[in-house]
C-alpha positions as a printed Julia matrix, in Angstrom:
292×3 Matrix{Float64}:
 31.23  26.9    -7.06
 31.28  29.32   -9.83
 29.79  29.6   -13.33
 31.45  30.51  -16.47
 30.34  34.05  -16.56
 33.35  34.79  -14.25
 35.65  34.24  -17.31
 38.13  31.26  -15.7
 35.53  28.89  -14.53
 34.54  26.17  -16.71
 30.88  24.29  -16.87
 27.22  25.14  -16.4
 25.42  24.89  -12.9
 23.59  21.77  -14.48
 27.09  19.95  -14.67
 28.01  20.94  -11.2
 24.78  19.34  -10.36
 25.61  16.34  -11.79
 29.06  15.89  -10.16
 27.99  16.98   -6.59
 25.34  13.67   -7.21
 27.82  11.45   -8.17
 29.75  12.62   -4.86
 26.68  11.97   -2.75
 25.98  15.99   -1.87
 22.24  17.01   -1.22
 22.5   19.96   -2.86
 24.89  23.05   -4.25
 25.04  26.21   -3.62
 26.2   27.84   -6.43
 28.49  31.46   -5.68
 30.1   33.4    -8.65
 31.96  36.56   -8.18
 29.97  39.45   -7.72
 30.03  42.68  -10.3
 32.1   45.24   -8.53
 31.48  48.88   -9.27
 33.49  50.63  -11.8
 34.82  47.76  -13.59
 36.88  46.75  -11.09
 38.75  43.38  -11.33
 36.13  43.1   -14.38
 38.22  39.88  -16.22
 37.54  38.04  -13.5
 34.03  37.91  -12.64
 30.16  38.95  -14.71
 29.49  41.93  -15.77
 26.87  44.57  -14.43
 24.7   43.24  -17.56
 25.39  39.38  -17.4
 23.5   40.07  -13.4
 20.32  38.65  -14.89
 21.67  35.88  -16.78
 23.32  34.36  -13.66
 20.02  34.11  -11.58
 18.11  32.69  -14.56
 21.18  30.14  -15.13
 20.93  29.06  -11.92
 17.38  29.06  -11.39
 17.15  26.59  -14.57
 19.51  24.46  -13.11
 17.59  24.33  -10.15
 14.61  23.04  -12.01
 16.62  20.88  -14.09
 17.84  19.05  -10.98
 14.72  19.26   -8.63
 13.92  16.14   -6.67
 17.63  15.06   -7.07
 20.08  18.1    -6.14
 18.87  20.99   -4.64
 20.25  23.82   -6.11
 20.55  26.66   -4.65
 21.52  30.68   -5.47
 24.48  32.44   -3.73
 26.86  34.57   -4.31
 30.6   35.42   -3.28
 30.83  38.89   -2.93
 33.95  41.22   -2.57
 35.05  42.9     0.38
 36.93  46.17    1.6
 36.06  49.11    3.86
 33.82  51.47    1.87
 32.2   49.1    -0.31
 29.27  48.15    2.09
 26.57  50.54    0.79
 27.25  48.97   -2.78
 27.04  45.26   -1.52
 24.03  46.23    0.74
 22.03  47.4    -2.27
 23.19  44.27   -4.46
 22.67  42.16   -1.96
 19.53  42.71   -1.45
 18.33  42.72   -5.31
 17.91  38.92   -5.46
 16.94  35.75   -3.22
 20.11  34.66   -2.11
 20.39  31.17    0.43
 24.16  31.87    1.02
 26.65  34.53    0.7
 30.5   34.64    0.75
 32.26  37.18    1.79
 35.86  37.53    0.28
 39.06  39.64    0.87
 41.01  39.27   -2.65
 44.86  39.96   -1.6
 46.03  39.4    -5.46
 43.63  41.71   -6.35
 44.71  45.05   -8.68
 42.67  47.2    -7.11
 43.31  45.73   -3.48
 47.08  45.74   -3.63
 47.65  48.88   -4.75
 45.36  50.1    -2.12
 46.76  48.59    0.94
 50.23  47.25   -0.39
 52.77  49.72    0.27
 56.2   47.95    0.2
 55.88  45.92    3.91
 54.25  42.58    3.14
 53.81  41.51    6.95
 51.98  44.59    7.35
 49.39  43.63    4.54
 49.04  40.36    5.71
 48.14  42.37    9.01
 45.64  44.52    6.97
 44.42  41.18    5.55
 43.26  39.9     8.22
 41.88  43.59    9.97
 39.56  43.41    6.59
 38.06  40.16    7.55
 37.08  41.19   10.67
 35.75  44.37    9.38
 33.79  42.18    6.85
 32.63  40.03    9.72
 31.11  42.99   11.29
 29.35  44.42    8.38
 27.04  41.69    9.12
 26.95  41.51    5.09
 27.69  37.91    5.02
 27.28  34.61    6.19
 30.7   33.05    5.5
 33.87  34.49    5.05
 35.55  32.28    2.1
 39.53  30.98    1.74
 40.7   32.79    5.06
 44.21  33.32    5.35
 44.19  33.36    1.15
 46.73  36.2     1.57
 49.43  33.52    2.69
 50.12  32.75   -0.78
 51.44  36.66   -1.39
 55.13  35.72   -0.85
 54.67  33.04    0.9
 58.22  32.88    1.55
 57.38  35.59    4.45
 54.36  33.9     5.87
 54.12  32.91    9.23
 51.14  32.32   10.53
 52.97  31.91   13.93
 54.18  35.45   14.63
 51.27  36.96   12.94
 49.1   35.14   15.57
 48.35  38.08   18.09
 46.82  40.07   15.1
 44.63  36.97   13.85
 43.28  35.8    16.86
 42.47  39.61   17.28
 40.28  39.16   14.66
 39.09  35.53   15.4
 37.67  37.22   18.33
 35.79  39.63   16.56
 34.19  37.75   14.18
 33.11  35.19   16.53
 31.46  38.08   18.32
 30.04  39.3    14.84
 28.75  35.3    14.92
 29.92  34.78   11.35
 31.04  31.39    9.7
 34.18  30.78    8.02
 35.42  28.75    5.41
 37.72  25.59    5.15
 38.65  25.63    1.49
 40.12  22.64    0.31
 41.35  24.6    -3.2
 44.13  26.09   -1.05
 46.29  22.97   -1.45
 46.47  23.67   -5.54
 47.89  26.99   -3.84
 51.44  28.54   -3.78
 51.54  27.53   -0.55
 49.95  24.13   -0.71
 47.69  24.03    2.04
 43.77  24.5     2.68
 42.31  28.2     3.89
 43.22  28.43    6.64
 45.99  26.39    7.74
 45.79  24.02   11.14
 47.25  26.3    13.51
 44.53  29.23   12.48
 41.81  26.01   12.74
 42.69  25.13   16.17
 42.3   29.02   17.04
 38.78  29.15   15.72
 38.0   25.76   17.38
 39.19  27.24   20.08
 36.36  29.86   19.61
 33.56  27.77   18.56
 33.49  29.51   15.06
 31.41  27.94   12.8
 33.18  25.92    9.88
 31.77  25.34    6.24
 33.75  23.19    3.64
 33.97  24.66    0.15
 35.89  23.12   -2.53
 35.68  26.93   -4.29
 35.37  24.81   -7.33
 35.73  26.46  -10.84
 35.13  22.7   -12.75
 32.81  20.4   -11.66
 35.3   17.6   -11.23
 36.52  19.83   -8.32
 33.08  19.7    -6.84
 33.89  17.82   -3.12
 37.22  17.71   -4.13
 39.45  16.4    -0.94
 36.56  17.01    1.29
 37.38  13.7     3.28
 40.65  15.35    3.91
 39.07  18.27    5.3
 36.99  16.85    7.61
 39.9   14.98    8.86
 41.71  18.9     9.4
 38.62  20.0    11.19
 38.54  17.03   13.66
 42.04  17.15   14.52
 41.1   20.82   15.03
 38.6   20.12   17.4
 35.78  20.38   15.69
 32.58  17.5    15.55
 30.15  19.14   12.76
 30.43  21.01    9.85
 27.57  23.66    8.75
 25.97  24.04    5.94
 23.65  27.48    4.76
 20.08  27.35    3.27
 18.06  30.66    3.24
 21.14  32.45    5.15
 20.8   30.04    7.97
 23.21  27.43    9.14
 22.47  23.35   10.11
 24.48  21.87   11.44
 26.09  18.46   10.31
 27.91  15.77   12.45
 31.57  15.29   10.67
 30.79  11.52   11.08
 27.61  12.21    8.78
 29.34  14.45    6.35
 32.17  11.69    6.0
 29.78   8.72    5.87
 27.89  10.83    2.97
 30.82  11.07    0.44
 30.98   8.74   -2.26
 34.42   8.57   -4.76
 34.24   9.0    -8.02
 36.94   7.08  -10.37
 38.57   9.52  -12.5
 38.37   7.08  -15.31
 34.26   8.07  -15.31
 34.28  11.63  -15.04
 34.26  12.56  -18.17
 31.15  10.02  -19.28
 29.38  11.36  -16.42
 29.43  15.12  -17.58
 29.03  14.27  -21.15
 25.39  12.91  -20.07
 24.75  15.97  -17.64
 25.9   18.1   -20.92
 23.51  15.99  -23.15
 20.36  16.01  -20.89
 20.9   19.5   -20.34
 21.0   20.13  -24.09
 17.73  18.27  -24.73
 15.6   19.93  -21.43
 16.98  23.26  -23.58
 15.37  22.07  -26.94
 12.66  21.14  -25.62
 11.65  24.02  -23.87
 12.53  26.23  -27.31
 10.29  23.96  -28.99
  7.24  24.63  -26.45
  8.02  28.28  -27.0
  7.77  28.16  -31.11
């Protein structure tokens, strides 16, 4: 879930908090996108400068919410060959408990890099790049796989491009890196969660480990369809989902996860952020009043 320091996210962590209790989640791991070097892709993600604001925003949400969610830093962090020494080094500035790693296909920067006119061929690259990322060892997730299906999706087919992704499957089960089901695909071009079934079934098929994001960017989207993605995953093959504290995984029976979920009427949304916004506004008075 991301903050609103990425410029098209809307909500503070504390209000994320606040949803992911109404949904019945534990806790939140909370992963804006990362500062890339030279401005790059700079509307859509913090700033070099705003680095220090996002740990103390979500360290203060993690007080705010102690004893009832557990909030936790992370980070989703950009990927492509040559940019590991950077992510090393920012990587290891701050206490993170779970990083992304993402390939960006609508990216600027990314498509006029490896876009050059045949579109099957970058979904080919696509998919080369997670492996690659998979291997840095850089990450403990890689987030919204097969996101590049919704570049002209009219010429997707995860079908023929098979040979190249289970290719890569291979490697990054090798590499022992998790990957994402992310349930924000269906709001997609190409409505349907990262990845798709066919790519699920492949990474069943290789005992890859599976975490559910909802990649929210409101907190009404926190746990959003989850139920349905545990359904994908267990008509995948899979029985447990993970989840990643201190950059290690737990495992969690899908029966558990399921039986943990709790719906939330839309008619109550709304009330129910209004009084996560108002206790977060008087926790912030209050502490500028201790500091007068």
């Amino acid at each position: 879930m991301h903050t609103p320091l990425c410029g098209h996210s809307v909500g503070e962590p504390e209000e994320y908090a606040a949803a992911a209790q109404a949904r019945g989640l534990k806790g939140i791991v909370v992963t804006c996108h990362n500062p890339l070097p030279g401005g790059i892709s700079q509307s859509v993600r913090m700033a070099p400068e705003q680095w220090d604001e996002y740990l103390t925003m979500v360290a203060r949400a993690r007080q705010a919410w102690a004893g009832r969610v557990d909030v936790r830093l992370g980070l989703e962090a950009d990927f492509w060959p040559g940019l590991e020494p950077f992510l090393e080094s920012q990587l290891a500035s701050a206490e993170f408990h779970h990083v992304l790693g993402s390939v960006h296909p609508h990216m600027e920067f990314y498509r006029r890099k490896y876009l050059h006119g045949d579109i099957v061929a970058f979904h080919k690259t696509y998919f080369e790049h997670l492996a690659l990322a998979a291997e840095s060892r850089l990450f403990d997730t890689l987030s919204h796989p097969d996101l590049v299906k919704n570049e002209e999706p009219g010429a997707w087919s995860a079908r023929l491009l098979m040979p190249d992704i289970e290719r890569a499957l291979d490697r990054i089960a090798t590499a022992g890196t998790a990957m994402e089901l992310n349930t924000s695909g269906a709001l997609k071009s190409l409505p349907e969660m990262n990845p798709g079934p066919l790519i699920l079934k492949a990474m069943a098929a290789r005992n890859i480990p599976v975490v559910i994001g909802a990649d929210a960017h409101t907190p009404r989207r926190v746990a959003d369809r989850y139920e349905g993605a545990l359904d994908l995953l267990e008509a995948a093959g899979y029985n447990e989902v993970f989840v990643t504290i201190d950059r290690k995984r737990h495992a969690v029976s899908i029966a558990r996860a399921r039986a943990s979920l709790q719906p939330v009427a839309t008619s109550t949304w709304e009330a129910l952020l209004q009084n996560a916004r108002l206790a977060m506004g008087a926790a912030r008075a209050k502490v500028g009043a201790l500091g007068r």
